[in-house]
N, C-alpha and C positions, 0 to 999 in steps of 0.2 A: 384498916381493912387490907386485908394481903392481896399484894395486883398478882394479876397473871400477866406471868410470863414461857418461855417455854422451860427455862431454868425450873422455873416451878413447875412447872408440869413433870417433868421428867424427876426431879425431887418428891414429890408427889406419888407415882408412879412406883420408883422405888423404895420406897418407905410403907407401901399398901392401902396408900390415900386416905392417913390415918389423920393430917395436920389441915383438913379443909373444914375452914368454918362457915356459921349461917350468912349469906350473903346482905343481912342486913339487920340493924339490933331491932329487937323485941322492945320498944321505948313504951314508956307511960303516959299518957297523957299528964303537962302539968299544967297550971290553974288558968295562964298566959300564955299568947306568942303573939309576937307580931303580925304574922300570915297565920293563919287557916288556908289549908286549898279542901274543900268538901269534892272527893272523889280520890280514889286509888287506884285509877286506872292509868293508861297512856300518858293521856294529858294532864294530867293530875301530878301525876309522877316524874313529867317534862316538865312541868310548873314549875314545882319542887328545886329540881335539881338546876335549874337556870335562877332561879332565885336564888340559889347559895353558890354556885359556882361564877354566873357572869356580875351577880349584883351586891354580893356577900351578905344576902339577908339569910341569916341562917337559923334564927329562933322562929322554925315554920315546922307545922304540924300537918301532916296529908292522915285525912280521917277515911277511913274505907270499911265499908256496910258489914263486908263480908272479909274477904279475903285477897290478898294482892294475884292480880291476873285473873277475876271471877268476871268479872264484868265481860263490854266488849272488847277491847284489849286480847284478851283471849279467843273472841267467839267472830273471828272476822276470816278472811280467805288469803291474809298476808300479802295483800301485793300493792306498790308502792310505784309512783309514776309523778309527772306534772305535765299532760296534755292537756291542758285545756286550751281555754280559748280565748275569755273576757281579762282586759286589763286588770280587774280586783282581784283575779284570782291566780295568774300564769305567776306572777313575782312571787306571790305566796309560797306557791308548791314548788317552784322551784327552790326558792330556796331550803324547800324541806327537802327537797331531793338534794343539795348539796350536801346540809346535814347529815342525811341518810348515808352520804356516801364518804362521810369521816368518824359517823359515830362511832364503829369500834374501838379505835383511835383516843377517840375522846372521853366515852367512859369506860376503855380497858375492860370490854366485856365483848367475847362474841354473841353480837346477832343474827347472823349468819345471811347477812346482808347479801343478794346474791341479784348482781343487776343483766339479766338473762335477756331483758328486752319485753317489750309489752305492743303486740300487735294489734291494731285495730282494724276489723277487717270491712269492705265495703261491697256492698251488692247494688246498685245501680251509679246513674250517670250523676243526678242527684246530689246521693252523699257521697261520690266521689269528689265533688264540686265541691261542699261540704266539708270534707278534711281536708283535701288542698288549702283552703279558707286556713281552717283549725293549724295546722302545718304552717304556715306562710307567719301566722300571729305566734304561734309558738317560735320561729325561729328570729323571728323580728324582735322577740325578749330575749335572745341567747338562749333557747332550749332546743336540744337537737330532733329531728322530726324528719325522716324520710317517708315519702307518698311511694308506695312499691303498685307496680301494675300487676296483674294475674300471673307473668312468671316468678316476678318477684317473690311474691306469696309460697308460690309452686317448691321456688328453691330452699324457705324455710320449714315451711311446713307440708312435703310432698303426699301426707297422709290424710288433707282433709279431702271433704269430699267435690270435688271438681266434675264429676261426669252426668250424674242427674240429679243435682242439688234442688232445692222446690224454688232457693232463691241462691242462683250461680254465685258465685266469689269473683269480682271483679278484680279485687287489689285489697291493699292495707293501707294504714296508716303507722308508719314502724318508731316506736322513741327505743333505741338500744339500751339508753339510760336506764330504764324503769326495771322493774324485775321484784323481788319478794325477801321478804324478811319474816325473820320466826319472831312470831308475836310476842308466843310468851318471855321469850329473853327479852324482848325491850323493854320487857315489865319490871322484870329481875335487874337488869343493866339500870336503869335510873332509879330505881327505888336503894339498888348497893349502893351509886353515885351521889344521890342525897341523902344517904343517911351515911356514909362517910364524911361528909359534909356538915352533920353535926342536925340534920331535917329529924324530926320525929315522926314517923310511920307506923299509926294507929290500927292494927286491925282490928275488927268485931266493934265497930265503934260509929253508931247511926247517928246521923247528925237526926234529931226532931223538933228542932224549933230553933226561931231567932230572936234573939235580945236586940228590938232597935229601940232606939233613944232620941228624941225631936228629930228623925230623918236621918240619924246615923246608925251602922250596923255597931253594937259592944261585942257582941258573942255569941254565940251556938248553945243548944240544947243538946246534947248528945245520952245516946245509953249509957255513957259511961259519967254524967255527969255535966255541968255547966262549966264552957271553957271561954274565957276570954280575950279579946284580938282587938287588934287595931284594923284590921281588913282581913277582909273573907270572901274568900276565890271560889266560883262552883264551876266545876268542870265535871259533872258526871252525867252525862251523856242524855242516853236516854229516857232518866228520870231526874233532865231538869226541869220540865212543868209540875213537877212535884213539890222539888225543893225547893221552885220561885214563889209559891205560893206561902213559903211560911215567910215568907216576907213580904205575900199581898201582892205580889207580880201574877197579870198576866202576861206569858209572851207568844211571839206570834212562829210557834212552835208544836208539832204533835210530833208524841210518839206509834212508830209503826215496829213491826217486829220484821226483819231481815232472815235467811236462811242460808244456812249454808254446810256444805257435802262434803266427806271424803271416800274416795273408794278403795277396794283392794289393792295390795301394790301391785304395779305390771312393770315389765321393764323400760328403759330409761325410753319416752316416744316425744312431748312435748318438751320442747328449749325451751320457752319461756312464757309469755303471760298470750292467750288467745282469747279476744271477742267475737262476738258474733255478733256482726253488724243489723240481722233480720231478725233479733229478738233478742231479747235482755239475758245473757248467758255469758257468763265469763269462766278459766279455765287456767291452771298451770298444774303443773307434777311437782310434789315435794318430794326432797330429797328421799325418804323412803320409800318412794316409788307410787304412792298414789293421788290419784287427782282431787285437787282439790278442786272446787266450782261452786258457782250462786246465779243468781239471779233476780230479778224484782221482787220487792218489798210485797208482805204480805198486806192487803189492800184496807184492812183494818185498823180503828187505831185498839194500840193494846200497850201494856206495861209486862207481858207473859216475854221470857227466854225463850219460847219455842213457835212453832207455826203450825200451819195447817194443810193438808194434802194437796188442795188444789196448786199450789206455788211448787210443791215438790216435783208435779207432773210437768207442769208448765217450763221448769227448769229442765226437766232432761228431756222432752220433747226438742230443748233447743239445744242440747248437745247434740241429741240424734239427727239432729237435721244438720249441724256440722263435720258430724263423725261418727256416721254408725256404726263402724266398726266396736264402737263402747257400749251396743248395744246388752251384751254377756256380761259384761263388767259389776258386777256385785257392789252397792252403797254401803257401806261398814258403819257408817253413823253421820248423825248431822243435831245441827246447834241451831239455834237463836239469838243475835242479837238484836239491842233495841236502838233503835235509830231515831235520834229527833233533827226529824224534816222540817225545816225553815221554806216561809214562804215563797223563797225565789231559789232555791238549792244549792245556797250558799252558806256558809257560816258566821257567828257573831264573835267577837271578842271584843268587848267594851266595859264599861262603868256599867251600870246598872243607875235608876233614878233614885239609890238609897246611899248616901254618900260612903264609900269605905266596901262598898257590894260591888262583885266584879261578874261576870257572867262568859263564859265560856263555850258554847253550845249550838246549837244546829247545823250538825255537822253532816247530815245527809247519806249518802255515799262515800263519803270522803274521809272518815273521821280518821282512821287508821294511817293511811298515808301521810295524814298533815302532825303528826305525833311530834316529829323534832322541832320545827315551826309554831305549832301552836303551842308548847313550852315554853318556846323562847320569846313568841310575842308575847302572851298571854304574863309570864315575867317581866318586860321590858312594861307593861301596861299598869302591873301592880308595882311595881316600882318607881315608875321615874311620872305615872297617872298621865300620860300621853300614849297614843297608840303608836306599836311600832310601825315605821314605814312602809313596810311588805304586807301590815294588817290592818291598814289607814278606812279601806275600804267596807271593811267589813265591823260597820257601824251599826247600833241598836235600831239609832233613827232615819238609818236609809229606806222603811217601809211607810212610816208617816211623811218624808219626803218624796218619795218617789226613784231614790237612788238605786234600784233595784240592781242585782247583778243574778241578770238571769241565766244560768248557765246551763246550756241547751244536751238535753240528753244525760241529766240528772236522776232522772228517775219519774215517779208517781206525784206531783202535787198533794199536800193534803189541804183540807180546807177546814180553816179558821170557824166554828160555831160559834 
């Protein structure tokens, strides 16, 4: 695989861009491999490539329904942070935030990783009290978190609405760390990375059924045929209540469908990532100029890409109440992805009760973010059948135990029928 460099570029460039090739082979599925990871998205694709690069398991196959980048991978709002709050979860995301912040580095591909800062903003006394908290635990694990009072705010963001707000702006809670990356490159960037690596990357290729054997997994069912493994990883997101069921799982997981905006481009007005602490609204500018933005989960459970009006109003109702001057501002298009909400709005990466079955999933809000991290756990798990330390907490059976890691201001609960 030819690296980039600026040599290359500039070689490239003058020659008419005639010597660039596919950034990753067109493989066959063959009869065997060691790994299976079921999913070609993010994490599927960080599975992959942490599997052949930190553990040198490299006869591993990523089978993907559709197409690389189709999934949610693609259909999320880019933005990338580690504020939280609970022990199970600050060690996690940070360390996906470190990854995040050598990835290009590492697999010689721009993401366009751009750490602009990610504001949390606060409107009473409350949840000012509240992020202080959040703030004070985040910096107590080594993550950086400044609590900004109303000038503070004032000095970044001079254009939200401070004079007859319905719910005034008090302050923020600021991580400078956090900021946005282009999705679809980090699809392209590990799937080039494993499959330079020697990974087979399957597309058009549905997994439909499992081969188990007295309680172990042998192999998958696929459109394209019966393939066999020694373990098989599922990481696909929001249609893993689907996939657990061809192997007689239920878990304690629904799918909900998510939405998300871009608008026309305006010029350069938002630095970096803006919440709205009085309603589920979030916000940055992509480099081409327009806003990206989302907001809470459409309240249904579905397996559909797309959503429903009432969440579309709901979300720009709370723009408008942060910044109406975007009132004019024309929506150009919006997506769906599918999110599977775990009972406490945390995520799993575990064994599964089928010996050689690994399970990857409920990933809530968060799934994007945790992409270099849950690769690397999610690898270190299928490998070495120990959870890594940063993902220790995030166990199948911490919901028959009670280990719950509830993490507050997640989102919608859904509820288990």
């Amino acid at each position: 695989m030819k690296r980039f460099s600026l040599l290359t570029l500039a070689k490239e460039a003058l020659s008419g861009n005639r010597g660039w090739l596919p950034q990753w082979r067109e493989a066959t599925a063959q009869s065997a491999y060691d790994v299976v990871v079921i999913g070609g998205g993010g994490h599927g694709l960080a599975t992959a490539y942490y599997l052949a690069k930190q553990y040198g398991i490299r006869n591993v196959a990523v089978l993907e329904k559709a197409w690389i980048g189709s999934g949610n991978v693609g259909r999320n709002t880019t933005i990338v942070r580690s504020n939280y709050l609970l022990p199970g979860n600050i060690p996690f995301y940070e360390l996906s935030m470190k990854l995040w912040e050598g990835l290009e580095q590492d697999f010689n591909y721009n993401a366009m990783v751009s750490q602009r800062g990610v504001l949390n903003l606060y409107h009473s006394d409350q949840q000012r009290d509240a992020y202080a908290r959040r703030g004070n635990a985040m910096r107590l694990h080594g993550v950086d978190a400044e609590l900004l009072d109303l000038d503070g705010v004032k000095a970044i963001a001079p254009f939200l609405n401070f004079d007859d707000a319905r719910f005034p702006i008090q302050g923020g809670l600021l991580q400078r760390r956090g900021g946005t990356v282009r999705h679809d490159a980090v699809a392209w960037g590990y799937a080039r990375g494993a499959s330079s690596r020697g990974v087979d990357i399957i597309q058009n290729c549905e997994v439909t059924g499992m081969e188990i054997l007295q309680g172990r997994i042998t192999g998958v069912r696929t459109s394209r045929g019966p393939i066999r493994a020694r373990k098989v990883a599922v990481a696909v997101a929001g249609s893993t209540s689907r996939v657990a069921t061809m192997a007689g799982l239920t878990l304690p997981i629904e799918s909900h469908v998510i939405q998300a905006f871009v608008s026309e481009a305006i010029k350069p007005l938002i630095p970096g990532v803006i919440t709205f602490g009085a309603g589920h609204f979030y916000v940055s500018q992509s480099d081409k100029g327009g806003l990206v933005f989302g907001g809470d989960i459409d309240g249904y459970n579905s397996y559909a890409q797309r959503g429903n009006l009432p969440v579309v109003e709901d979300v720009c109702e709370g723009g408008m109440a942060l910044m109406p001057m975007i009132g004019r501002i024309r929506v150009l298009r919006n997506w769906g992805g599918l999110l599977d909400m775990s009972m406490d709005g945390s995520p799993i990466i575990d064994r599964s009760p089928i010996d050689g079955l690994y399970l990857n999933c409920g990933w809530c809000y968060g799934g994007f973010k945790a992409t270099p991290a849950s690769g690397l756990c999610f690898a270190h798990l299928i490998a070495q059948d120990a959870p890594h330390p940063a993902a220790a907490a995030f166990c199948l059976d911490r919901f028959a135990l009670g280990a719950l890691i509830d993490e507050k201001g997640v989102g919608a609960q859904p509820n288990l029928h």
